[in-house]
Structures are given as structure tokens and as C-alpha cells.
C-alpha positions in Angstrom: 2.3 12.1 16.5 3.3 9.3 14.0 6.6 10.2 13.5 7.4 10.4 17.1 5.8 7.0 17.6 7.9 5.5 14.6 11.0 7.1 16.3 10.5 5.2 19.3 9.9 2.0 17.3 13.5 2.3 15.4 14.7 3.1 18.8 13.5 0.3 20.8 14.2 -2.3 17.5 16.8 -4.6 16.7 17.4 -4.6 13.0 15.0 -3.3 10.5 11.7 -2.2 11.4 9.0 -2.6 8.7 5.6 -0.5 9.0 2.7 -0.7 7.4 0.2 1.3 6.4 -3.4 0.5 5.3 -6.7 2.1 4.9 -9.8 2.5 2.0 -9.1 3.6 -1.6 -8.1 7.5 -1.2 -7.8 7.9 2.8 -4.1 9.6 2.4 -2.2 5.7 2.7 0.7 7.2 0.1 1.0 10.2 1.9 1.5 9.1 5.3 3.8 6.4 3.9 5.9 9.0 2.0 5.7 11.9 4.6 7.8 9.2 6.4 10.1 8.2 4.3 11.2 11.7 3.7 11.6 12.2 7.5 13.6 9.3 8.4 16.7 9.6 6.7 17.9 6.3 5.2 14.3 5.5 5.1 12.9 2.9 1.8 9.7 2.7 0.2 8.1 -0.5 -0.7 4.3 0.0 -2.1 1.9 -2.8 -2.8 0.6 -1.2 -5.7 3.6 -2.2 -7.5 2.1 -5.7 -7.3 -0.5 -4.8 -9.4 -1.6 -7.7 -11.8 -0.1 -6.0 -15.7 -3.7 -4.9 -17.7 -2.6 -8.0 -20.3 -2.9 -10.7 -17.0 -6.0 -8.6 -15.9 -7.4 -8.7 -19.4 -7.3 -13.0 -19.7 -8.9 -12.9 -16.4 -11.9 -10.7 -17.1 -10.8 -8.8 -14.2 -9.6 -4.9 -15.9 -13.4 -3.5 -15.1 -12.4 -4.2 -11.1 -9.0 -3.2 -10.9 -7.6 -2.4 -7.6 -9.9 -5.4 -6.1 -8.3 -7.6 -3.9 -7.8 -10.1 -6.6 -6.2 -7.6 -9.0 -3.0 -8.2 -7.0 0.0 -10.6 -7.2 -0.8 -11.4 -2.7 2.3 -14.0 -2.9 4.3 -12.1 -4.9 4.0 -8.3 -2.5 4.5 -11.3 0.8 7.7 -12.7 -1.0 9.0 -9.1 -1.1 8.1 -8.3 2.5 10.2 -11.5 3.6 13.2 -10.8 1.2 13.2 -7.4 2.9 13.4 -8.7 6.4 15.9 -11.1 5.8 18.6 -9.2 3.7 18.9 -6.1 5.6 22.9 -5.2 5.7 23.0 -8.0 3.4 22.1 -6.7 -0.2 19.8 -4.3 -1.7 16.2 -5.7 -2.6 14.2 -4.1 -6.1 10.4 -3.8 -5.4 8.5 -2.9 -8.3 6.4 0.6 -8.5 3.1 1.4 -9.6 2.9 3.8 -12.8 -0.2 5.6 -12.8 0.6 7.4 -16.3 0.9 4.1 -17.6 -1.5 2.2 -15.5 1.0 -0.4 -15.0 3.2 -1.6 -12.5 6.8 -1.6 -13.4 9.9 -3.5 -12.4 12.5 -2.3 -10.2 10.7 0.9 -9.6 12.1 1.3 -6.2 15.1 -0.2 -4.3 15.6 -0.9 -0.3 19.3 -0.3 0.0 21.0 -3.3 2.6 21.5 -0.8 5.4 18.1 1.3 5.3 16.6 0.4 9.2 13.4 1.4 8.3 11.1 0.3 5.4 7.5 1.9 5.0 4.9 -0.2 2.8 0.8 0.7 2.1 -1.6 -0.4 0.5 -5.1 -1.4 0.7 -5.2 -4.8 1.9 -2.3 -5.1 4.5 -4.9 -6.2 7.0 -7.2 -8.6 5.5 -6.8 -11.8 7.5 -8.0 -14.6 4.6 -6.0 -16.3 1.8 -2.4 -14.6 1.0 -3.0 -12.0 2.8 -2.9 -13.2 5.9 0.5 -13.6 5.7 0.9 -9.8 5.2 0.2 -8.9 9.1 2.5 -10.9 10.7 5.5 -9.6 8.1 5.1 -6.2 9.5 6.6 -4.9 13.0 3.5 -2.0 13.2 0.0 -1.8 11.2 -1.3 1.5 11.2 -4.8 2.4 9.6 -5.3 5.7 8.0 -8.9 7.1 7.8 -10.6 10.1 6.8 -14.5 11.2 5.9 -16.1 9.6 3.3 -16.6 12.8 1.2 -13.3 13.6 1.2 -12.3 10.0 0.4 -14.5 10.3 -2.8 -13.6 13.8 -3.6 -9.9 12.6 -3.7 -10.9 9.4 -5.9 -12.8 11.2 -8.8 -9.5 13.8 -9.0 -7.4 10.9 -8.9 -9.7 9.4 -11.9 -10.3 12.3 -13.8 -6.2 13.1 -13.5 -5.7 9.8 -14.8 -7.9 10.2 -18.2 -11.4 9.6 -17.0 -14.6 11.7 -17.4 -16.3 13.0 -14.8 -19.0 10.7 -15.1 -17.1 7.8 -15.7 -15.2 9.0 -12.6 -17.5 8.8 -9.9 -19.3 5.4 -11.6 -15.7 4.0 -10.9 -15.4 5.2 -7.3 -19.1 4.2 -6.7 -18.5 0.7 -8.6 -14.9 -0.3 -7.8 -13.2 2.2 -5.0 -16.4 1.5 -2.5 -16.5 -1.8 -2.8 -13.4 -2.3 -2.0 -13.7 0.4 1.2 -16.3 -1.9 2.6 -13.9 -4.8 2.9 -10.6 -2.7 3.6 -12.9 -1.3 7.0 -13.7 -4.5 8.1 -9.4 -5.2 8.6 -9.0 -2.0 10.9 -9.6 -3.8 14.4 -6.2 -6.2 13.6 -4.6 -2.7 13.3 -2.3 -1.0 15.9 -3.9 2.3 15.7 -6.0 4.7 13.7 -4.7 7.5 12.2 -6.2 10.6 10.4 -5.5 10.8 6.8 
């Protein structure tokens, strides 16, 4: 169903089309996001999480204990790219940065939207939220979709993702109860200034 709606987009648009995707910590954003990209051939990536705040920036601002919070992230920095991206397609190729989960850090040039790719697919949490930088995220993106799924499932994916990433169990779930749901709360209140809901 999404891919034949984001094959009617790139049909009926002039130039690039950019889409975003959005949703709470672990609803299946990067696999939506990247399910598409592999589809559509010519098709770029361009993650927000790759404007994650470095842990040395997060660690003067007494902020490492809540990464992933809305004000973990360089806002003007992921808007800046969405812009550049608009306005040099068949121009020049645009680096994004990636988001390294091995190293817990995001890292530069990580990804690269080629001059002539039509169709550029960005997600992340916040895509939605309508105060501060942000709000300049919205109108940056042709389509806004918002990717859902049950709460259990959420958290199930969330502690594997933690525990993957060097976490105990325990220390696991007190993140996704602490940090991840937090974060849910405000990410759910941005899905009415979405085009549709989609199941992750």
C-alpha cells in the first residue's frame, strides 16, 4: 500500500520528492524508510539520527542520561540538510551524516544523496513536532507519514535494541521506561499533522 502510494507521488511530482517518516522510539520508522529505498531504484536515504548531538556535546550539557530526547538533536542542523537536499537536486551530490549504533555516535558523511536521485526518504522521531526548530521540519517534506504499532511490541523491540547495544536487561527496560516513553508521549501527540497512519 505505501509503495504504491509513493509511486503515484514520484509520478505526479516535479523534481524531487522528499518523504518523511515519523513515529515513537521502536514503531518500525527505519524499516519502512529503508524497505523504500531499496524498492525505488535511485532512491537516497537521509536519517535524522545522524544529527544526533556527539556523547562529548551531550556530556557538557548534562544531557547523555536522555539521549534520543528531543533536545539531544542538532533541529537546525537535520533542517539545513533537508533544504540543501531540495535545492541541489541534478545539481550536486549532498553528504548527510549517519548514526552509528556500535559506536553510539553519529558520523560524517555516512550517507550521500546523489544530484539525480528523485526520491529521498528521511525518519525519525520528531519530523512532526510543530514548536521550535522543528517546525520547520514539516513543511520541508512533500508527504509525512506516521508509523505505529502496539505498545508491547514497541517495548519488546526497544529492550533488544538496548540489550544489542551493550545494555543489561534491567538497565534495558529502565531506559525504555525512563527515556524511550517519554519521548513516545510527545512523538503521539505530532500524528494528527501527518498525512496518514501506517502499521509498523
Amino acid at each position: 500500500m505505501l509503495i504504491a502510494e509513493v509511486a503515484g507521488l514520484i509520478d505526479a511530482t516535479q523534481g524531487r520528492l522528499i518523504v518523511g517518516i515519523t513515529g515513537p522510539p521502536g514503531a518500525g520508522k527505519s524499516t519502512a524508510a529503508q524497505m523504500l529505498a531499496a524498492y525505488f531504484e535511485g532512491a537516497s536515504y537521509l536519517p535524522m539520527d545522524g544529527f544526533h548531538l556527539s556523547n562529548a556535546a551531550l556530556d557538557r550539557l548534562g544531557r547523555r542520561g536522555r539521549k534520543g530526547a528531543i533536545d539531544t538533536f542538532d533541529a537546525a542542523g537535520y533542517i539545513a540538510a533537508l533544504r540543501l537536499v531540495a535545492q541541489e537536486y541534478g545539481r550536486r551530490n549532498v553528504y548527510v551524516p549517519a548514526f552509528d549504533r556500535n559506536l553510539d555516535e553519529p558520523v560524517a558523511d555516512g550517507y550521500m544523496v546523489p544530484a539525480d536521485s528523485r526520491l529521498v526518504l528521511t525518519e525519525g522521531n520528531y519530523l512532526g513536532v510543530t514548536d521550535g526548530d522543528w517546525a520547520q521540519v514539516r513543511p520541508s517534506l512533500n508527504r509525512l507519514y506516521y508509523v505505529d504499532c502496539p505498545v508491547a511490541v514497541r517495548r519488546a523491540r526497544l529492550v533488544r535494541r538496548h540489550t544489542e547495544g551493550g545494555r543489561a536487561p534491567q538497565a534495558a527496560a529502565a531506559w525504555v521506561d525512563d527515556v524511550d516513553e517519554p519521548n513516545a508521549q510527545l512523538i503521539s501527540t505530532t500524528r494528527e499533522f501527518c498525512d496518514r497512519v501506517v502499521d509498523g
